[in-house]
N, C-alpha and C positions, 0 to 999 in steps of 0.2 A: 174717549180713550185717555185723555189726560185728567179726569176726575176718577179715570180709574186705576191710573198710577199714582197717582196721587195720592188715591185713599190708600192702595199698598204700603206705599212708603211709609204710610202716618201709621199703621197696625203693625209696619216694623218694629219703628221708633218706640210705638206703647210695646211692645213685645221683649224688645231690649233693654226699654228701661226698669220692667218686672222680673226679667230674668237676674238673680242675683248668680255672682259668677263661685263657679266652686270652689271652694278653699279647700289647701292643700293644711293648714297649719288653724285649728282653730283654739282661741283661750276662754277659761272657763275659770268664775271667780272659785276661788281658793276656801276652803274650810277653815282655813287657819288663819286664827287673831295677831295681834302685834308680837312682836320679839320675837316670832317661829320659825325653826331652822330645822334640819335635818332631819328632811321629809324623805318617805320611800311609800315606795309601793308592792302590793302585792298580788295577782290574779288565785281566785280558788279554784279547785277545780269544776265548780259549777258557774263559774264566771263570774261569779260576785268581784269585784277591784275594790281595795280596799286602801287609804292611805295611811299614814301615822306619821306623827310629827313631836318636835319638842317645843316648848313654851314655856320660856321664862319670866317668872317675878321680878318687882323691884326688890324683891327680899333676896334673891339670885334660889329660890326655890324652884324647883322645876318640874312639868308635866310633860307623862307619854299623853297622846292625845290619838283619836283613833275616826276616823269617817269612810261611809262607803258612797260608794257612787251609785246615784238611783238612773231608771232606765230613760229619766230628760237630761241625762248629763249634768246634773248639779251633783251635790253632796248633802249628804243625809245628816241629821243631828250627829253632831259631834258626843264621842264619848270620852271617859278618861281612866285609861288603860293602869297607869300606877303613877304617882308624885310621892318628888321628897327634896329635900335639905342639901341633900351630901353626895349627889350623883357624881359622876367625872362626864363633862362635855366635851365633844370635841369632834371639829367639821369633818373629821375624817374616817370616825370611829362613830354607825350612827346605829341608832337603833331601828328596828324593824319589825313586821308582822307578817306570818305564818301559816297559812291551814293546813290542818290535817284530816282527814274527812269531815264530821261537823265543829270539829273543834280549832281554835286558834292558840297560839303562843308567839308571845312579844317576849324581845328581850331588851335590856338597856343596862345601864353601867353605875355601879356605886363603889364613892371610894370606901377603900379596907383600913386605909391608915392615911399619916399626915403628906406624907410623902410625897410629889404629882404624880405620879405613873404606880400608885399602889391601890388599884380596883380590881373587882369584881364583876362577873357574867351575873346579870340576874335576870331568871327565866318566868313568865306567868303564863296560865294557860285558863283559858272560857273553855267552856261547856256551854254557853248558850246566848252563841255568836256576839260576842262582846259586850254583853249586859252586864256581866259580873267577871271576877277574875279572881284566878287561886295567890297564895300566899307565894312570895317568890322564893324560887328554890336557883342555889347555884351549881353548874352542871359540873363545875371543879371541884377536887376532892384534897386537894394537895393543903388548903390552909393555909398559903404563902400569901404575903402583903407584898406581891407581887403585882405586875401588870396580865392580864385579860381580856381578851378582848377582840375586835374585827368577826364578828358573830358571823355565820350564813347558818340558814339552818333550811332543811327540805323536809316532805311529810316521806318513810318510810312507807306507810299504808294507813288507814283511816284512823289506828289508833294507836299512832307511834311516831315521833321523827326523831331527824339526825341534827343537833347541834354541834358545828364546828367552829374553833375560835384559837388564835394565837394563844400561847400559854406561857407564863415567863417564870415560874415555878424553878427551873435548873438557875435563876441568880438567885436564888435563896438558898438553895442547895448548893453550890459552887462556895456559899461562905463557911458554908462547914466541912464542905470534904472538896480539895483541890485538885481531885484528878475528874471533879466532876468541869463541864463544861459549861462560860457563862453562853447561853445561849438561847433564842426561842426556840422554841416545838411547836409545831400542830399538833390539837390534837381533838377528838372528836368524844358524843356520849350519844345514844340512845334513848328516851326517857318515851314513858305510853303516857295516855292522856288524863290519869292522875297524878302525871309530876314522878311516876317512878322512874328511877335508874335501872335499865335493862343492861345497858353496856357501856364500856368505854375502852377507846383505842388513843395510843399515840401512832400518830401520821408519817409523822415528817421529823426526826430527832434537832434538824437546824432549820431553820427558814427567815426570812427576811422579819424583821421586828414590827413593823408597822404599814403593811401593806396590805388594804381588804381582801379578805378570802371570798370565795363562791362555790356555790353547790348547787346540782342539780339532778333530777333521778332520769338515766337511761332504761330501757328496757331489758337491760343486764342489772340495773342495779345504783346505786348514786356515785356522782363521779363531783369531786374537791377541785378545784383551781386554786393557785395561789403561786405567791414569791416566794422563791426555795433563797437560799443563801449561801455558796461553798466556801471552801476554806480558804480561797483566794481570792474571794469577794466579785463571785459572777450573782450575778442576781437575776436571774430569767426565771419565766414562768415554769410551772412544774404541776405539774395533777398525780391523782390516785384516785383509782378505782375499787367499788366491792363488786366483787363477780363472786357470784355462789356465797356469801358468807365472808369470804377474806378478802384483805385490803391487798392490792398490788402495789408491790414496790414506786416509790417517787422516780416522775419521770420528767423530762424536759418534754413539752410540748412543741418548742423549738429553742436551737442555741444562737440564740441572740451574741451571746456572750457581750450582755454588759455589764462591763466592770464599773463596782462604784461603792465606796466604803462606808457612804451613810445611803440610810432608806429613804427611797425616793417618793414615799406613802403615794402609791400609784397600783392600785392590784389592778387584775385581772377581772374579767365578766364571761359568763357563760350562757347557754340557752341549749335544750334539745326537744328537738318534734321528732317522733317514731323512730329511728336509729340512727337522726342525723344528730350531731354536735357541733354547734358555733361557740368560738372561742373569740373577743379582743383581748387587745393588751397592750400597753404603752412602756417603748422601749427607746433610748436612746444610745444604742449603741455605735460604736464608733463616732460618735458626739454628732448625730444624727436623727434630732425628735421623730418620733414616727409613732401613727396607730397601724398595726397590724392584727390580722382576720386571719381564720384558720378555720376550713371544715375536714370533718369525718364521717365517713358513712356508717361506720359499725361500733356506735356506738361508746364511740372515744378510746376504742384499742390502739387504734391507728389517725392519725393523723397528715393531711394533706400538706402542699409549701404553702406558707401563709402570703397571705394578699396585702400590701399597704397600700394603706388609706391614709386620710386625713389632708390638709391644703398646705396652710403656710409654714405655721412655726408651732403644731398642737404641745398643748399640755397634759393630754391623756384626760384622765377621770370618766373613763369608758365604759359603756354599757351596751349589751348586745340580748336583741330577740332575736327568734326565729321567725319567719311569715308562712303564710299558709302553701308557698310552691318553692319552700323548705330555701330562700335566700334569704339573707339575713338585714337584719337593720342596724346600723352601730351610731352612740351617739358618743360624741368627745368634745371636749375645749379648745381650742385654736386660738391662734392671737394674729391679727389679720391688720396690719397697717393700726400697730397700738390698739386697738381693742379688742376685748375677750369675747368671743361666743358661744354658744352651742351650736355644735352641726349635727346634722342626722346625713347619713347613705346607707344606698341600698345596695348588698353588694349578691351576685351571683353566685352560686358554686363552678360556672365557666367563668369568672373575677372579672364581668361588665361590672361596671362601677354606675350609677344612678348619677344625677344631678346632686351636688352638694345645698343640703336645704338649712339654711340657717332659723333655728328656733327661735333664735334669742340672745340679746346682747349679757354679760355676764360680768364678772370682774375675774381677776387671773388671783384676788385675793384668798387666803385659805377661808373666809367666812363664809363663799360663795360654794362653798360645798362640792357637792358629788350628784350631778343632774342623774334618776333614777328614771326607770321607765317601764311598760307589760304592753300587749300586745293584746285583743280580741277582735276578733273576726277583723283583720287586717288595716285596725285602727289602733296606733300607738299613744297611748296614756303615759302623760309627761309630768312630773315634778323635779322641779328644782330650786335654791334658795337666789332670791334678790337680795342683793347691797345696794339698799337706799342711801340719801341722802345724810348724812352723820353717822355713815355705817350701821344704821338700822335695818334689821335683817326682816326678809317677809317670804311667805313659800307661796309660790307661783306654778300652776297648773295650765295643762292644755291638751288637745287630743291633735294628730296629726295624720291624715289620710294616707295610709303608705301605697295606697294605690295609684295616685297621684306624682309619687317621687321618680320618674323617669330619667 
C-alpha cells in the first residue's frame, strides 16, 4: 500500500511539473526594428490582423511599415507601405491600416509647409494585399497649409470607405474673412478602391483640435466618435451617425461637462458587434480622472448611463472591443503608486467589472503613445510603444486570453 502511494504521489509531481499553467497575458516578439513607434492595429474582415508601424532614420527619414500575423502567432515579412523626408510625427497623431473587402488603405501625415502644425492626410490604397501601393492621394480639398489630421477610417462595403479626420482649413479662412470662425471641423470623404472621391461631408462645424477620432460601421450605417468643443469650452464626447444616407446631427454621448481651455489630446474609442455599441472615453471632470464605458443596444441611436472604470489616478489613452457575449474589453493608462501601466477590464452590459489585468509597465511620457488593440475569437491583440533606456522607443506586442479575465 505504501509503494502504491507512493508511486501516486511521484506521477502527481511528474504531472504537475508538465503541466504548464495557463496564461492570461502572453508576449510575442515584435516585427518591428529600432527607433519604431506608433504602432496600431487592424482586424479584416476575414480575420487576417494586420499591424503597421513608423520607423525612423538617422537621416530623420521615415517609414510606414506593415506586418501580418500568421496562424503560429509570429509576424509575417514585413512590408513597406510609403517612406519620405518631410512627414509630420507625432505620438498622438498615428498612422494606421484599413480593409476594405480585398483591398487595404494606410494613411499617414506630410508636412504642407514650414510651419509645425501645417500637414496633410495622405491616403494609399493595395489592391493586392499589401505587395504594392497606389500614389498618395489627399482626401482634403481645401488647399490650406493648415493642420490635418487624427484619421479613423472604416470600409463602407468591399469597395468603398469612410475617411474621417480633424480639418483646420476655417484658420486659413478666418485670415481672410473675419466673421469666419478660427476653428476645427470634422469632417469626412468617401473614396472607392481606385482612390476616387465619391463624397465629402463636414461633421461637426467646431470640435476639440487635437483629440483622436473613431469610427465604426453599425448595421444602420457608420457611426464617428470624437471631442466636440462649445463656445464655453465643454469638451465631452459627441458622435454622428449615417442612417439611410444622411449624417445626424452632433450629439453628446454623455454630459460629462468638462470644462477645459486647452486639448487634453485624449479622444474617445469605439467597437460594435450586431446592434450593440461600446464607447470609452477619458474625462476629468470636476477634477476627477476617470475612464468611463457606455453601451447601446440599437445601434448607437440611444445610449445607456455610462460605467466608470479605471484604478488609481488613470491617464486615459483608451481603447475599447467588443467580446463575443457582446461585454466589452477597455484598455487605459493609470499611474499606480508613481508608475505608469496598462490595464485591461472586462466590463458587463449588467456593469460587473472583471479583475483589473495589468499588461504592462509604460511611461506617463507622450513618446509612450496610444496602446492599440482587435479582438478574435475572444483573444485580444496588443501593441503598444516602450520607452527604453535613453528614451529609445521600441513597439511591443502581445495576445491576452479575455476568457481568463474574471
Amino acid at each position: 500500500m505504501k509503494l502504491q502511494i507512493l508511486f501516486s504521489a511521484l506521477l502527481l509531481i511528474l504531472f504537475s511539473c508538465n503541466t504548464k499553467p495557463v496564461e492570461v497575458v502572453t508576449y510575442i516578439p515584435s516585427p518591428a526594428g529600432l527607433n519604431s513607434s506608433e504602432s496600431s492595429l487592424h482586424k479584416s474582415d476575414d480575420g487576417t490582423i494586420y499591424i503597421s508601424w513608423i520607423e525612423t532614420g538617422a537621416d530623420n527619414s521615415s517609414k510606414l511599415l506593415l506586418s501580418k500575423l500568421n496562424n503560429n502567432n509570429t509576424w509575417s515579412k514585413v512590408q513597406t507601405i510609403a517612406a519620405g523626408d518631410n512627414w509630420f510625427l507625432n505620438w498622438a497623431d498615428f498612422p494606421s491600416v484599413t480593409s476594405f473587402g480585398d483591398n487595404l488603405v494606410a494613411h499617414y501625415l506630410e508636412k504642407s509647409a514650414n510651419d509645425t502644425y501645417t500637414y496633410d492626410v495622405k491616403l494609399s490604397i493595395s489592391n493586392n494585399n499589401g505587395n504594392s501601393w497606389s500614389e498618395a492621394i489627399t482626401p482634403h480639398t481645401d488647399n490650406t497649409n493648415t493642420e490635418h489630421g487624427f484619421v479613423s477610417k472604416v470600409a463602407m462595403n468591399d469597395n468603398s470607405f469612410l475617411s474621417v479626420w480633424l480639418d483646420g482649413r476655417q484658420m486659413a479662412y478666418a485670415e481672410q474673412d473675419s466673421t469666419i470662425a478660427k476653428q476645427m471641423t470634422l469632417r469626412g470623404a468617401v473614396f472607392n478602391n481606385n482612390g476616387k472621391l465619391e463624397n465629402e461631408y463636414l461633421l461637426d462645424g467646431r470640435v476639440c483640435d487635437c483629440c483622436q477620432t473613431d469610427v465604426t460601421m453599425t448595421e444602420d450605417g457608420p457611426i464617428v466618435i470624437y471631442r466636440d468643443r462649445s463656445e464655453t469650452e465643454i469638451r465631452d464626447i459627441y458622435y454622428v451617425r449615417q442612417v439611410d444616407g444622411l449624417w445626424t446631427q452632433p450629439k453628446a454621448i454623455y454630459n460629462d461637462h468638462w470644462k477645459i481651455k486647452g486639448c487634453p489630446v485624449n479622444g474617445p474609442a469605439i467597437s460594435t458587434k450586431e446592434n450593440t455599441v461600446a464607447a470609452a472615453w477619458f474625462t476629468v471632470a470636476d477634477n476627477l480622472p476617470s475612464v468611463k464605458v457606455v453601451f447601446s443596444n440599437n445601434n448607437g441611436e440611444t445610449f445607456n448611463e455610462p460605467i466608470e472604470i479605471g484604478d488609481i489616478a488613470p491617464l486615459g489613452r483608451v481603447d475599447v472591443e467588443l467580446l463575443e457575449d457582446n461585454s466589452a474589453l477597455v484598455s487605459w493608462m493609470d499611474t499606480i503608486e508613481g508608475r505608469t501601466s496598462i490595464q485591461l477590464q472586462r466590463i458587463a452590459k449588467n456593469e460587473k467589472l472583471s479583475n483589473i489585468i495589468t499588461l504592462a509597465e509604460s511611461s506617463e511620457s507622450r513618446s509612450s503613445g496610444f496602446p492599440r488593440m482587435v479582438v478574435k475569437d475572444n483573444l485580444a491583440y496588443i501593441t503598444w510603444t516602450k520607452v527604453n533606456e535613453g528614451n529609445k522607443l521600441s513597439i511591443e506586442t502581445a495576445i491576452v486570453n479575455t476568457d481568463l479575465i474574471e
